[in-house]
BAKE-721316 format. One record per residue (C-alpha): z negated, x, y. Coordinates in steps of 0.25 Angstrom, whole numbers, padded with zeros to 4 digits, always signed. Each point is the difference from the previous one (the first is absolute). Example, Ala and Ser with C-alpha at 12.3 -4.5 7.8 and 13.67 -1.06 7.14 Angstrom:
<pts>
-0031+0049-0018
+0002+0006+0014
</pts>
This chain:
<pts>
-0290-0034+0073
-0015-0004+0000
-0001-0014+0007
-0008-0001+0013
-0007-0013-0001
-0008-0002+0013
-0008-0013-0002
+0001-0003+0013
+0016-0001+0000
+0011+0011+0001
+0001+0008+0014
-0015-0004+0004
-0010+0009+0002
-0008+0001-0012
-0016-0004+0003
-0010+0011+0001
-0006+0006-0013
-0011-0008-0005
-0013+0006-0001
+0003-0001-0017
+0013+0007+0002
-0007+0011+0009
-0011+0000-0014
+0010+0003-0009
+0006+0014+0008
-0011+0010-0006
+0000-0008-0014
+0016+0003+0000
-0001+0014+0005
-0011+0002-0010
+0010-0005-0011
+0011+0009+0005
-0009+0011+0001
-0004+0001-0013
+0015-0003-0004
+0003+0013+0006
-0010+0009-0005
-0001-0008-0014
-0005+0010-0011
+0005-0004-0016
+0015-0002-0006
+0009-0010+0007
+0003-0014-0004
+0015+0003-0005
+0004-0014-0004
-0005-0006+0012
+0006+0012+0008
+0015-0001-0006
-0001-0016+0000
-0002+0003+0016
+0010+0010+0001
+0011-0009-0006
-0004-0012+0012
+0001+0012+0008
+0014+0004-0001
+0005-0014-0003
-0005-0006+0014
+0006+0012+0008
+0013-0004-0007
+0000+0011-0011
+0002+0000-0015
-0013+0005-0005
+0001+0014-0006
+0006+0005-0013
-0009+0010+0000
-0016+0000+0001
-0008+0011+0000
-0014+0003-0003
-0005+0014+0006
-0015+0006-0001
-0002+0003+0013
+0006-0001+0016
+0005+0016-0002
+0006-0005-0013
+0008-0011+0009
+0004+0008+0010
+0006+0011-0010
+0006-0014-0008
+0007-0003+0013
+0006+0013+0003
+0005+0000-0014
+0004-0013+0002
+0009+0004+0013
+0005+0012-0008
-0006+0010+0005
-0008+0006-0011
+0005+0013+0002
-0007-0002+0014
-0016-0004-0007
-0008+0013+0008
-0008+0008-0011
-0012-0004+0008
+0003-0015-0005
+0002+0005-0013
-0014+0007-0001
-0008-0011+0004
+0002-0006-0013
-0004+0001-0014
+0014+0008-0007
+0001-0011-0008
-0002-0010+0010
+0013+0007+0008
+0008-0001-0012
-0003-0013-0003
+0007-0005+0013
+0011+0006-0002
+0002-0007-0014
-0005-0011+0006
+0008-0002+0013
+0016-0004-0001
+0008+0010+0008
+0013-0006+0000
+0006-0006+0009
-0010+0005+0011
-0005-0009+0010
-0002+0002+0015
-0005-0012+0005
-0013-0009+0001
+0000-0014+0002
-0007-0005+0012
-0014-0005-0001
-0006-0008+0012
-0011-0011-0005
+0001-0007+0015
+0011-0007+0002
+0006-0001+0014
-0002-0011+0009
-0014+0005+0001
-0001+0005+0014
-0007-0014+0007
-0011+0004-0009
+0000+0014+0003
-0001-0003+0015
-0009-0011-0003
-0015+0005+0007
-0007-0006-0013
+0009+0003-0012
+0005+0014+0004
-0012+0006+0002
-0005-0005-0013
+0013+0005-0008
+0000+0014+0009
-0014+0002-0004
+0001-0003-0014
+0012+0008-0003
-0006+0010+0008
-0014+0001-0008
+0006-0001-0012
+0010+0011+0002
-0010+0011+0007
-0009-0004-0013
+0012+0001-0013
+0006+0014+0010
-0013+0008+0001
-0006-0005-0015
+0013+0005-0006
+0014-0003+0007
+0000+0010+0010
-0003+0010-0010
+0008-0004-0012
+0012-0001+0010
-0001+0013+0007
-0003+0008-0014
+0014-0008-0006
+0009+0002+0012
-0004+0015+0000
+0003+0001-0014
+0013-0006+0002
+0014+0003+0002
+0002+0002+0015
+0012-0006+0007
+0004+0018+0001
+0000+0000-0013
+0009-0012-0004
+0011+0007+0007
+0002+0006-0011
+0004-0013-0006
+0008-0006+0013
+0006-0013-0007
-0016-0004-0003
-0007-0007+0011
-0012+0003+0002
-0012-0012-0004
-0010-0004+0009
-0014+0007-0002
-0013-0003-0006
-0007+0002+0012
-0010-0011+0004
+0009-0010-0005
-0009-0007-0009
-0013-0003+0012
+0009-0004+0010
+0007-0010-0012
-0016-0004-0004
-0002-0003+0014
+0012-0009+0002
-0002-0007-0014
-0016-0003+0005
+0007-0006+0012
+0010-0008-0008
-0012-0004-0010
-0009-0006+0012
+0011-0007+0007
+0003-0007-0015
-0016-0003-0003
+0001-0005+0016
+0011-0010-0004
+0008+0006+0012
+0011+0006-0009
+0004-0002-0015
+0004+0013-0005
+0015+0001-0005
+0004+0005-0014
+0002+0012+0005
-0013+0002+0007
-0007-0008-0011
+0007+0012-0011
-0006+0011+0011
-0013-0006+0000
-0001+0002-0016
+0005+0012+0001
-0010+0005+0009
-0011-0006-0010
+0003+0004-0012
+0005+0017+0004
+0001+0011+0007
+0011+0007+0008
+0015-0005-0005
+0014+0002+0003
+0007-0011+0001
+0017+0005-0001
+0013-0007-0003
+0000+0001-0014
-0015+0004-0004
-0012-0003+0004
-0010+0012-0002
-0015-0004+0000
-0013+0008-0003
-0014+0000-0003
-0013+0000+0006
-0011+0011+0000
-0010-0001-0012
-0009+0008+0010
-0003-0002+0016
-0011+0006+0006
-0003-0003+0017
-0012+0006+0009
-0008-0008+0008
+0011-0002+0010
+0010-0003-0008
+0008+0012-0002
+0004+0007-0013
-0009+0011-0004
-0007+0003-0015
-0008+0014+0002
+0002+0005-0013
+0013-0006-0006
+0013-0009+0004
-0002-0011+0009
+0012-0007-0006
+0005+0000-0013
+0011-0007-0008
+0006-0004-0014
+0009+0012-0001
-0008+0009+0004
+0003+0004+0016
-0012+0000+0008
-0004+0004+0014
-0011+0007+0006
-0008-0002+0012
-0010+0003+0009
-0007-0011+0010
+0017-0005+0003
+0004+0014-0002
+0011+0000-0013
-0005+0016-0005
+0008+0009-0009
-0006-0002-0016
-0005+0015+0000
-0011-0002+0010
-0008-0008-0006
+0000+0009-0012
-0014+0008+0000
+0006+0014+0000
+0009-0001+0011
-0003+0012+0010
-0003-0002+0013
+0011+0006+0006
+0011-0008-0006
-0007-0013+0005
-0002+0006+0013
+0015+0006+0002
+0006-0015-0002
+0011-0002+0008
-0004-0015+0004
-0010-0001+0010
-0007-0012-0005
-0001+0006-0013
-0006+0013+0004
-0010-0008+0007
-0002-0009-0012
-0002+0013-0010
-0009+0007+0010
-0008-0013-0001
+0001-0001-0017
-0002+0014-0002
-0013+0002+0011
-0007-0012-0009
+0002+0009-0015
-0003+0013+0008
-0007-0001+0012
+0005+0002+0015
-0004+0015-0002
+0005+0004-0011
+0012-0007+0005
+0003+0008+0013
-0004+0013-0008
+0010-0001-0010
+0011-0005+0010
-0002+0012+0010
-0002-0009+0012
-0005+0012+0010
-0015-0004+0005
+0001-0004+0015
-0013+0006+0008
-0012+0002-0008
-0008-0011-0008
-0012-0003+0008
-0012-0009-0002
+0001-0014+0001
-0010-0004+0011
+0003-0016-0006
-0004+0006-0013
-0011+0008+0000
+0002+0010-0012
+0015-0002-0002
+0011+0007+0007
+0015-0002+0005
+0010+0007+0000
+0014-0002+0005
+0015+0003-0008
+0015+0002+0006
+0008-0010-0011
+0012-0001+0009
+0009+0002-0011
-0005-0012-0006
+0001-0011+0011
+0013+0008+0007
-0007+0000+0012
-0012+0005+0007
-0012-0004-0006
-0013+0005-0004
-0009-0002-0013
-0014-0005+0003
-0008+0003-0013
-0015-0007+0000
-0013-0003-0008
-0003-0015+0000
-0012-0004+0007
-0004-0011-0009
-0006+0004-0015
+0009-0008-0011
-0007-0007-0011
+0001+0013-0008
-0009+0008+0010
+0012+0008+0002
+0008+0000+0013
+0015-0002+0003
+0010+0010+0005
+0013-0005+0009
+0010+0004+0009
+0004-0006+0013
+0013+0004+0008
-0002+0004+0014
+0012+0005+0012
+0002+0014-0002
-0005+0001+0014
-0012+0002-0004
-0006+0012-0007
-0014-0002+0000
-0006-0007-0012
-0012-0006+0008
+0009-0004+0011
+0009-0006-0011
-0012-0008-0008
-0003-0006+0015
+0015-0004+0003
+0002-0008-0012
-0013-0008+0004
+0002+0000+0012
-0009+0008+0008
+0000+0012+0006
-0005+0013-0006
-0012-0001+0011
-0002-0016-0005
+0000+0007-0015
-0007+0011+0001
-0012-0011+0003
+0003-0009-0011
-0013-0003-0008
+0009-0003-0012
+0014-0004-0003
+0002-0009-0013
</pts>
């Protein structure tokens, strides 16, 4: 176990953080930040030589086998084949990858015998809860392992997570295969383990706690790869992107390509958070098929793509949203008009499309269309451009100009 050394003496309380040790929380979470959403091939000596502390401080004989995989969707099929159930990998799975990628997993990856289990992975050792109720430490540990989770999750945890436990045998489908147990899911493993390993790492550099082997291997681990599967007899570990592109918050998004790419060929495509199906980025999809997406969030992201190719009203046109009223002068506007669209099969719910000429002249001399949502209450355009600002259709109807 990691050895709680207290300078003051065991069983005191530890002294308040000092102002350094305070310093040093957005330096770690930087660190582990960038661990999480590093871009360029994994350190795989370093990672392996961690993996081996790993199972021999929890007790373990390092694996037989280890396993280099190209990508997070590549480990998750590895680890189904892995537990036996590669009759069980979904088509969907299969179809994210490159065909050649797909069949070299199956060369690659032993199947026999299957293993159903994962070793246990906890950086923080028990015998941590005085600094957890501590007013100083715990809220510097809770908000460091928060920060750096919320950043690794919505920068590419959450979405890599939920597109390989989609893709994934589901715990209906391994009853087919009742003597395999299932394994634990990808899901946010790997931002919650980022956020624990941060804390582990600024207690170390704090001289509050010296890591064990264990957590010493994890810490490596967490430098040097991406997403792993540690089980009884192999040790499954993959590679990190070669691209990663973010908008201003944050989030994944790339307008005209992937916003993740790997190794091996998988990718994942997004829109401001949003993972989106491959096709609708392509130029020629129609309108219709983006717009009759079953995910809400992705029909709202596709109406957002497609409305900056095409225009808002080429848009409504060509999906058949019925016109709600007529258009009407816009009295913020002089020389522009509104008009007003019925897209409750878009947003499953009663709402209205707001369509609009910008009141301000880009660079370009030209101005820009946009679309704002609106309750489905009202079906006046000039009434709606005043409720989104506020006013009422009086207040509006005044305006010398809206911007």
């Amino acid at each position: 176990m990691a050895d709680l050394r207290p300078a003051h003496g065991h069983g005191r309380p530890l002294p308040a953080p000092t102002p350094e040790q305070q310093a040093l929380l957005r330096s770690v979470s930087a660190e582990w930040v960038g661990h999480g959403l590093a871009v360029g091939p994994a350190d795989r000596a370093a990672a392996e030589a961690g993996v081996h502390d790993v199972y021999l401080g929890a007790g373990r004989e390092p694996p037989e086998h280890v396993i280099w995989l190209g990508s997070p969707m590549a480990g998750g099929i590895g680890a189904d084949i892995r537990a036996g159930r590669l009759p069980l990998v979904s088509r969907r799975a299969w179809r994210s990858l490159p065909e050649q990628t797909g069949a070299a997993i199956v060369d690659q990856v032993p199947q026999d015998p299957p293993e159903t289990d994962l070793i246990m992975l906890d950086p923080l050792p028990p015998g941590l809860d005085h600094l957890k109720r501590d007013p100083g430490w715990g809220g510097l540990l809770g908000r460091l392992g928060r920060d750096v989770t919320a950043a690794v999750e919505t920068g590419l945890g959450g979405a890599l997570g939920a597109a390989v436990d989609q893709a994934a045998a589901t715990l209906q489908d391994a009853q087919q295969l009742p003597e395999v147990a299932a394994l634990p899911r990808l899901g946010a493993f790997r931002p919650r383990m980022l956020g624990q390993l941060a804390r582990l790492d600024l207690l170390a550099r704090c001289g509050v706690l010296e890591p064990d082997r264990h957590g010493r291997g994890l810490l490596q681990v967490g430098r040097a790869a991406g997403e792993w599967w540690p089980m009884r007899d192999s040790v499954i570990l993959t590679e990190r992107p070669t691209e990663l592109h973010h908008d201003a918050e944050g989030r994944l998004h790339h307008p005209s390509g992937p916003a993740v790419r790997y190794p091996d060929g998988w990718c994942l495509w997004a829109w401001h958070g949003v993972t989106m199906p491959r096709q609708i980025f392509e130029d020629d999809v129609p309108i219709r098929r983006a717009v009759s997406l079953r995910n809400s969030e992705q029909r709202r992201c596709a109406v957002e793509m497609l409305a900056g190719r095409a225009g808002w009203h080429r848009l409504v046109g060509e999906a058949g949203w019925p016109r709600v009223g007529q258009e009407a002068p816009d009295p913020g506007n002089p020389g522009q008009v509104l008009s007003l669209w019925c897209v409750e099969e878009l947003y499953d719910d009663h709402l209205h499309l707001l369509l609009m000429i910008n009141g301000t002249v880009e660079r370009d001399g030209t101005r820009r269309e946009f679309g704002e949502l609106v309750p489905g209450w009202i079906r006046d355009p000039v009434q709606a451009a005043a409720w989104q600002i506020g006013l009422t259709s009086r207040q509006y109807r005044e305006t010398v100009r809206r911007t």
